[in-house]
C-alpha positions in Angstrom: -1.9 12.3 -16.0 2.0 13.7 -16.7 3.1 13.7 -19.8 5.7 11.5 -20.2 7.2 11.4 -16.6 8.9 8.1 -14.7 8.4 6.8 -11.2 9.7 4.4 -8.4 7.7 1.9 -6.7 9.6 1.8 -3.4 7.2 1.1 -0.2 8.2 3.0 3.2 9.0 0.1 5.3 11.6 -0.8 2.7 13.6 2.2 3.1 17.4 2.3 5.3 17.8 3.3 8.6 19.0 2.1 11.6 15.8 0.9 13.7 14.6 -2.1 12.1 12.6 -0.9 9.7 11.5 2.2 6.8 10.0 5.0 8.1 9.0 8.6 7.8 12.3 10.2 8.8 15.6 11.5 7.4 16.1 8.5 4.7 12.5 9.2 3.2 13.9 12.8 2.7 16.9 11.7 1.3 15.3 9.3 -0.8 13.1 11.8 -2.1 16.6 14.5 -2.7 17.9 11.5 -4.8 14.9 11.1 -7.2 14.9 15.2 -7.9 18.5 14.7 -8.5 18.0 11.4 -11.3 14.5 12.9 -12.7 11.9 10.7 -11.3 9.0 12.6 -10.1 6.4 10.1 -9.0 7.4 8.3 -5.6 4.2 4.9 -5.1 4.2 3.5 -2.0 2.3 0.6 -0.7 -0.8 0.9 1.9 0.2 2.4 5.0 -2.4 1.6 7.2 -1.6 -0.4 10.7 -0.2 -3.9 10.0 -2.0 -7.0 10.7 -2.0 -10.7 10.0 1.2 -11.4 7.9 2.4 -7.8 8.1 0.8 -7.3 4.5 0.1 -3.2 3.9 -3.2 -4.7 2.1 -5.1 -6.3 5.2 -4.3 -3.7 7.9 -7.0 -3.0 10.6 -7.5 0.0 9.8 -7.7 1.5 6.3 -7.7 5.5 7.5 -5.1 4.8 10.3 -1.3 5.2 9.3 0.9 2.7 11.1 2.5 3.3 13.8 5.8 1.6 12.9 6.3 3.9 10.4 7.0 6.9 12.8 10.3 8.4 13.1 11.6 7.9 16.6 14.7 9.8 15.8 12.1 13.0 15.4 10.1 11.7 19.0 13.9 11.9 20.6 14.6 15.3 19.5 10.9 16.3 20.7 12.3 14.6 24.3 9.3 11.8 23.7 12.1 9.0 23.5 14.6 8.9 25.9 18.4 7.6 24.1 18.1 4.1 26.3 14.7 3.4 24.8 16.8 4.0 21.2 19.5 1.5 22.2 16.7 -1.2 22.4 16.0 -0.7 18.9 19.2 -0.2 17.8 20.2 -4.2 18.1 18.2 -4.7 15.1 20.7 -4.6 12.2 18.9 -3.8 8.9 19.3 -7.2 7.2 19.0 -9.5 10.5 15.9 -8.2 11.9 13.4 -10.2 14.3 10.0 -8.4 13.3 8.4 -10.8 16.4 10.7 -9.4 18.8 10.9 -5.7 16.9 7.2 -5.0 16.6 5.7 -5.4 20.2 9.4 -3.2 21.2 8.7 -0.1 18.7 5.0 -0.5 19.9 5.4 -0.3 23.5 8.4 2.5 22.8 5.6 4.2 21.1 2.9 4.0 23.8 5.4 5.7 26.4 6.3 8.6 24.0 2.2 9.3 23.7 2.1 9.3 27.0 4.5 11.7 27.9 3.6 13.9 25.3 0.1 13.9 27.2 1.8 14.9 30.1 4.7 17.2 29.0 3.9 18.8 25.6 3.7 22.3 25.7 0.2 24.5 24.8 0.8 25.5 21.2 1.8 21.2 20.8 -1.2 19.9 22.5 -3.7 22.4 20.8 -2.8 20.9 17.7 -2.8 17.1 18.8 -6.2 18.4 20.2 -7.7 19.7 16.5 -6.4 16.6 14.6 -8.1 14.6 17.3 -11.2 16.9 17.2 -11.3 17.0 12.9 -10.8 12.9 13.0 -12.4 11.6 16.0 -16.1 11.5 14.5 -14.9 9.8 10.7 -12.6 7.3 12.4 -10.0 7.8 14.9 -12.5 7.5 17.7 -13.2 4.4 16.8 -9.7 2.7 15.7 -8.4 4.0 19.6 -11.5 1.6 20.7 -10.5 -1.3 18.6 -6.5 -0.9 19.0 -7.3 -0.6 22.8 -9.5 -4.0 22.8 -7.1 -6.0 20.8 -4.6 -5.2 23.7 -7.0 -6.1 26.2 -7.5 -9.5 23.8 -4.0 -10.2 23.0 -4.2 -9.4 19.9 -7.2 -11.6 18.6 -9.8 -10.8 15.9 -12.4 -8.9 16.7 -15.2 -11.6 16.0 -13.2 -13.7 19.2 -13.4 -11.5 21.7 -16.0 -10.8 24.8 -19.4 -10.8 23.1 -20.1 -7.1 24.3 -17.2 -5.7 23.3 -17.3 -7.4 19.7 -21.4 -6.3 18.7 -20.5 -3.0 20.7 -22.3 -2.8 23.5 -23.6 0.6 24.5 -22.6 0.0 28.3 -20.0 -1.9 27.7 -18.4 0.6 25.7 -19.0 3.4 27.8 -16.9 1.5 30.6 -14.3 1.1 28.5 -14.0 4.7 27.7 -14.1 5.4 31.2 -11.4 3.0 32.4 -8.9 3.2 29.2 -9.0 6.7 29.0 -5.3 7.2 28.9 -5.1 4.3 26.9 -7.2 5.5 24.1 -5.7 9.2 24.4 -2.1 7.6 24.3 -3.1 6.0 20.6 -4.9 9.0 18.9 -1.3 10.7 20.6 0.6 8.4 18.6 -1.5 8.4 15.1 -1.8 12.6 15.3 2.4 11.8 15.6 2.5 9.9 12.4 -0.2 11.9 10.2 2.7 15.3 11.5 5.5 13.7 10.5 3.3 12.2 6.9 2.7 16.1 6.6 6.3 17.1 6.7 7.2 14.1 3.9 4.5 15.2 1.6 5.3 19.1 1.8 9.1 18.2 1.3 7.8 16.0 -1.8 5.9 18.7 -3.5 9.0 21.3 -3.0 10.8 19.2 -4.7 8.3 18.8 -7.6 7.4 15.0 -7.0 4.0 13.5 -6.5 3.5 10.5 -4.2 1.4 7.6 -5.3 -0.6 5.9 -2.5 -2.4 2.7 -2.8 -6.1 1.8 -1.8 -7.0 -1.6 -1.9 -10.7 -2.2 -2.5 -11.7 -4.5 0.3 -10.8 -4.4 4.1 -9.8 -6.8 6.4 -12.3 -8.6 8.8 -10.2 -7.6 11.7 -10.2 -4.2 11.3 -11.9 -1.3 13.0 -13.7 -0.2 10.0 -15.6 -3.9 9.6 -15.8 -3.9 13.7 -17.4 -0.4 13.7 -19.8 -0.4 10.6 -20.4 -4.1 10.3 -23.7 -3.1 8.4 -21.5 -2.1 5.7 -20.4 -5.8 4.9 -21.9 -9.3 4.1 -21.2 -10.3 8.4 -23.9 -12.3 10.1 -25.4 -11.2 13.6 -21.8 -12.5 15.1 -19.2 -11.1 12.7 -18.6 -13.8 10.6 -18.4 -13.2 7.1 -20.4 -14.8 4.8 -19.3 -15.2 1.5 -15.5 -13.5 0.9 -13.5 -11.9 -1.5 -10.8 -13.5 -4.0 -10.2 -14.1 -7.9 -10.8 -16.6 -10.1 -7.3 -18.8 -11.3 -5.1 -16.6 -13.0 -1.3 -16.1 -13.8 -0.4 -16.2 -10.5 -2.5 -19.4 -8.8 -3.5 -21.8 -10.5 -6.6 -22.0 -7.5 -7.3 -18.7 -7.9 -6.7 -16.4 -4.9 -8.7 -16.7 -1.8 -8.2 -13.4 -0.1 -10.5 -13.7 2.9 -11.8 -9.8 3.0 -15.4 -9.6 3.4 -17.2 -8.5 0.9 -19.4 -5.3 0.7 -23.3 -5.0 0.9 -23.3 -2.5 -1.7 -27.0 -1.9 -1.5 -26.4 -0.3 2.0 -23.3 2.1 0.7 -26.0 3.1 -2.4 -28.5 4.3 0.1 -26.6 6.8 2.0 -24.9 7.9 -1.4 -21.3 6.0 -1.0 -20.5 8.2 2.3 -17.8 5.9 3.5 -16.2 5.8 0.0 -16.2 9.3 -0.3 -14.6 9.3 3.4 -12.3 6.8 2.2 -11.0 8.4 -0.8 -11.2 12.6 0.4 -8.9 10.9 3.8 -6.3 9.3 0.5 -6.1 12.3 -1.6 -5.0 13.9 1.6 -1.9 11.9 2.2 -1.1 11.5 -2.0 -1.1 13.1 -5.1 -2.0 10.4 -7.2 -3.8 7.0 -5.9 -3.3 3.5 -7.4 -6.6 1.9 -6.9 -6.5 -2.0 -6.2 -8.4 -4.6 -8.0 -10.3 -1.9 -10.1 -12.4 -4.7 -12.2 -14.1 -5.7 -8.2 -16.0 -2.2 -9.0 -17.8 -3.5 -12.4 -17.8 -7.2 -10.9 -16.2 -8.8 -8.1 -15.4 -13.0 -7.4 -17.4 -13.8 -4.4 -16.5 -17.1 -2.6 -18.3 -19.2 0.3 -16.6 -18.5 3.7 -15.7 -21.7 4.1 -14.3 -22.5 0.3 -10.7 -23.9 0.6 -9.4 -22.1 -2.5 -11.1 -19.6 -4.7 -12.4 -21.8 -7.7 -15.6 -22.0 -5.8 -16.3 -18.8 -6.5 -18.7 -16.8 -8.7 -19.1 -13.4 -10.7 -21.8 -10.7 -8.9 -22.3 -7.4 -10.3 -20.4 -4.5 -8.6 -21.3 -0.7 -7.8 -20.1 0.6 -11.4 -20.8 3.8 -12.4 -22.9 5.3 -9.7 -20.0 4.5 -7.0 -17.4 7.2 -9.3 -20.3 9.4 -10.0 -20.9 9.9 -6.3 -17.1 10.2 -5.6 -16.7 12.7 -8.7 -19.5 15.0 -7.1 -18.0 15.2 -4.1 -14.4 15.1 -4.8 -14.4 16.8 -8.2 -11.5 15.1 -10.2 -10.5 11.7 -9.5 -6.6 11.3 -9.1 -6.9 8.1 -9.9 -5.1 5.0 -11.0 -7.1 2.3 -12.2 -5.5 -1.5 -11.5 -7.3 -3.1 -14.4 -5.4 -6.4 -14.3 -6.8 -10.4 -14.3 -9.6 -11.1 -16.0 -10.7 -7.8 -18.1 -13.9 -7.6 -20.1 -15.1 -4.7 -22.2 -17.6 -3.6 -19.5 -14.2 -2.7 -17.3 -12.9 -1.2 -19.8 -15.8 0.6 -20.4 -16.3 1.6 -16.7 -12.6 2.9 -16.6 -12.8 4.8 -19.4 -16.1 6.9 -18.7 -14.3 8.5 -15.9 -11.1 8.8 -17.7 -9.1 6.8 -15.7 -5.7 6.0 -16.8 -4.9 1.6 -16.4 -1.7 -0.3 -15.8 0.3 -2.6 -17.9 3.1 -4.6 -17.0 5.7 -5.7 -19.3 6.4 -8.7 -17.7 2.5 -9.9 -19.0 3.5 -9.2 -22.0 7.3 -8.9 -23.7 7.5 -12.4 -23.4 4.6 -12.6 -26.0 6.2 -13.1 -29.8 3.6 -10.4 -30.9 4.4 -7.7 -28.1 4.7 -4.4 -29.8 5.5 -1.5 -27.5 3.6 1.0 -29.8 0.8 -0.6 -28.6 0.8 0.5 -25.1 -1.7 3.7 -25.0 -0.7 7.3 -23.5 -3.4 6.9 -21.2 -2.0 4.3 -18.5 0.6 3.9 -15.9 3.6 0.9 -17.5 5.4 -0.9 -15.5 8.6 -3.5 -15.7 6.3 -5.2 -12.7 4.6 -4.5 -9.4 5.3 -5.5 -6.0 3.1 -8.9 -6.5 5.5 -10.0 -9.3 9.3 -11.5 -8.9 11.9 -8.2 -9.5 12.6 -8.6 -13.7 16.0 -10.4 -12.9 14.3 -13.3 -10.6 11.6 -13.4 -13.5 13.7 -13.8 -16.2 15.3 -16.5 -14.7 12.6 -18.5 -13.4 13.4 -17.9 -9.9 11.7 -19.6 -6.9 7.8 -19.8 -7.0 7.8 -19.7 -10.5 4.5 -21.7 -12.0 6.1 -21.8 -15.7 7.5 -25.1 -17.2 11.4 -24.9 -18.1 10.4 -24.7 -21.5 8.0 -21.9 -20.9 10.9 -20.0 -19.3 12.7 -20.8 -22.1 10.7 -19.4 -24.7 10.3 -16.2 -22.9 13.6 -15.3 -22.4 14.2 -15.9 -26.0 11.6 -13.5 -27.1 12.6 -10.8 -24.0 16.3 -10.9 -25.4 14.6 -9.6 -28.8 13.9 -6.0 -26.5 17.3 -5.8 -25.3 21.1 -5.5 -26.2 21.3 -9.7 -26.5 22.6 -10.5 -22.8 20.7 -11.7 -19.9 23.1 -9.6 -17.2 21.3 -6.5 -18.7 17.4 -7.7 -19.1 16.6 -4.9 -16.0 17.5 -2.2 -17.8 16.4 -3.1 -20.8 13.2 -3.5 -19.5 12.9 -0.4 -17.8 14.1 1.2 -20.5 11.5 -0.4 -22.6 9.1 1.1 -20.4 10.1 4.5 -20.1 10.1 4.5 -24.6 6.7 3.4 -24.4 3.8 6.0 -25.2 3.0 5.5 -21.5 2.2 9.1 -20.1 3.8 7.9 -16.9 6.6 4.8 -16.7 7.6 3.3 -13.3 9.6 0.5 -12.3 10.2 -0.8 -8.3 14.0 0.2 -7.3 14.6 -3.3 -7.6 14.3 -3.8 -11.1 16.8 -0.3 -11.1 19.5 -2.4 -9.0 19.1 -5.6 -10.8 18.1 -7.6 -7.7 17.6 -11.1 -7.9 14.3 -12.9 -6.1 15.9 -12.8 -2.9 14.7 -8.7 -3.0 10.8 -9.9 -4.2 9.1 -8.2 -1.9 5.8 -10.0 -2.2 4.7 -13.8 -3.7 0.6 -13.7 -3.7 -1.3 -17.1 -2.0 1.8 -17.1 0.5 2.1 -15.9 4.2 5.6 -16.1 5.7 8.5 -13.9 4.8 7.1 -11.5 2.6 7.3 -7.5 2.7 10.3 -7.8 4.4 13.0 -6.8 1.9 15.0 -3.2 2.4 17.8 -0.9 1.3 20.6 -1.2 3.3 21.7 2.3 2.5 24.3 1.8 0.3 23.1 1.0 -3.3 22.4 4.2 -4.4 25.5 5.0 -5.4 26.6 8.3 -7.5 27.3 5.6 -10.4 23.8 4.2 -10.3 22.4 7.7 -10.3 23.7 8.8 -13.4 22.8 5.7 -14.8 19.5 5.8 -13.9 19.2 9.6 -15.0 20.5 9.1 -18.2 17.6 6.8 -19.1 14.9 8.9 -18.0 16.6 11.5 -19.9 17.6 9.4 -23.2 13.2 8.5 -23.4 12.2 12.3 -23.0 11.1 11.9 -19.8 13.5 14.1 -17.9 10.9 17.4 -16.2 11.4 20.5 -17.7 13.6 23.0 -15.3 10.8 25.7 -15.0 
């Protein structure tokens, strides 16, 4: 861990630009020249693994993948892979007015025609190193996410477990005709992903000239569609067909009062013990490639997870089973030496999670809006050891919670009595309660203080980003370009300096 640094939660998709939506281009650079400038040196992002139901970065179909919208096609133009026409398509989507059914299938099929013609036109030195990314991937998982992106085309799109029967239990023949007759299909999408994981390189490098760490974010379970569960359905509680058989989720907690049903299926950790956790330390080795640091999801699902029938309605069905523990992190410590990890120890936390988390040293998370609006809430009490935040990209931005905005599962009273006690951490007025807060967080003992951008711009809940147990409209929220002003800079620089937090010079 840093000692005493602050961060940004900002995910990519969220950042300006011109096409519709974030991505790994000139406003990620800029973005990144801006936090040197104000003193924040940790940049988390969200999952960026290929987009599925919802558009949610946690059930992607792919969890080594990166997503494909996220590529720069201003970079693809100046490579002569996107002709200025194609760009005019995307160009009708304005930032704040976009239509992500119309925008998605555009950018994809824009996508597909600039692999292509790099298969056809890219010169020697370019394809020989398309050819060693596809050669160094191909065998852990890019082989078989160009299968499964291929066959969901051929499927419109479907889940796995509803297509042809051969192609869903991978049928040896089967499979070797489709190689044979999609060749240039599946070329064109380990073209596209070797794109993406190039331009991830040059964001990353840029990043660590500058002196900031990114933060990724593994969550702990997969989706069912997804080529991980498709490919190694051994490795999860699937019947002979696919379907899962009991599924992942949490008990009733602050934010459902049914709990949460997420759907994943769940692992059959027995067969991940017998081959020594290979896929985990695939999993994580493939993460600390892409980020410095990694946030990982639903930490307490390693000590115990909730596992619900597949066909429970809400999650309060569910029951307690004992997770991997211990061996699981001793495995990934042997083979990956120190863990850069951040533990998400929130919900329902026993001493044995604790216990877990701290035998491997693992720095936790709190989140002030838990806690301030407890009467007994002493900052002092936060330890060194953990990441604090003003709130995460699951919670309403501070202003929206402080208010009570929409969604909100607290009585009038409740809200109330919590904005009472929250005004006791700050100068007395409600228009300030973001600052405040961050500012709380960053004088904490908190080796490392982060807060989403915005909770920094003092957006209301129509910038939440994320409302858990819902399904439409969510992860859709962005810059427009212009909020960062030179004011708001030097704002936000002189709290990171004012709490001590401000990186040395040298």
């Amino acid at each position: 861990m840093p000692q005493r640094e602050a961060g940004v939660c900002l995910h990519l998709t969220s950042l300006p630009g011109p096409y519709g939506i974030g991505v790994l281009g000139a406003p990620a650079l800029q973005f990144i020249d801006i936090m040197d400038a104000i003193g924040l040196r940790v940049w988390q992002f969200l999952p960026t693994g290929p987009t599925g139901f919802g558009d949610s970065p946690y059930q992607t179909t792919s969890v080594f993948a990166g997503n494909p919208l996220l590529v720069d096609v201003n970079s693809l133009r100046e490579q002569g892979l996107v002709t200025p026409a194609e760009l005019e398509q995307l160009e009708a989507f304005a930032p704040d007015r976009v239509d992500f059914d119309r925008l998605i299938p555009l950018k994809m099929q824009l996508l597909a025609r600039a692999g292509e013609r790099f298969l056809r036109e890219a010169d020697s030195e370019s394809r020989a190193a398309r050819d060693a990314f596809v050669a160094a991937n191909d065998g852990r998982w890019l082989h078989d996410y160009a299968l499964f992106d291929v066959l969901k085309t051929m499927h419109q799109q479907r889940a796995w477990i509803e297509w042809e029967r051969t192609y869903a239990l991978r049928d040896p023949e089967a499979m070797r005709t489709l190689e044979e007759a999609a060749q240039l299909q599946i070329d064109t999408v380990k073209t596209v992903q070797y794109l993406f994981f190039r331009q991830w390189e040059v964001l990353k490098g840029y990043a660590a000239s500058k002196r900031i760490r990114l933060m990724g974010d593994m969550p702990i379970y997969v989706s069912l569609d997804s080529a991980d569960a498709w490919a190694r359905p051994e490795l999860f509680s699937l019947d002979a067909e696919g379907t899962p058989t009991e599924v992942a989720g949490v008990p009733p907690d602050y934010f459902s009062a049914n709990g949460q049903l997420w759907g994943n299926p769940l692992y059959r950790w027995e067969r991940h013990a017998a081959d020594g956790y290979a896929w985990w330390i695939s999993r994580l080795a493939h993460a600390m490639r892409l980020a410095d640091l990694v946030r990982l999801d639903h930490f307490r699902g390693f000590e115990a997870y909730w596992a619900v029938p597949a066909d429970a309605v809400t999650a309060r069905g569910g029951e307690w089973r004992e997770g991997p523990g211990a061996p699981l992190f001793d495995a990934l410590s042997a083979a990956l030496g120190e863990l850069p990890l951040i533990a998400e120890d929130l919900g329902v936390i026993t001493a044995a999670v604790d216990a877990l988390r701290e035998r491997f040293g693992l720095p936790g998370m709190k989140v002030l809006q838990f806690m301030v609006g407890d009467e007994t809430f002493d900052q002092a009490s936060i330890p060194e050891n953990c990441v604090c935040y003003t709130g995460t990209h699951d919670n309403d931005t501070t202003v929206g919670w402080f208010r009570g905005g929409p969604g909100d599962v607290r009585t009038p009273e409740e809200v109330e009595r919590m904005q009472a006690n929250v005004l006791r951490h700050s100068d007395g007025r409600a228009e300030t309660v973001h600052t405040d807060l961050v500012r709380l967080a960053f004088s904490t003992p908190a080796a490392l203080a982060i807060a989403p951008i915005q909770d920094f711009l003092g957006l209301g809940s129509s910038a939440r980003l994320n409302t858990p147990g819902t399904t439409a409209g969510n992860w859709r929220w962005r810059l427009m370009g212009t909020e960062l002003t030179p004011h708001f800079c030097a704002s936000i620089r002189r709290l990171v300096t004012e709490s001590g937090r401000m990186p040395d010079p040298s």
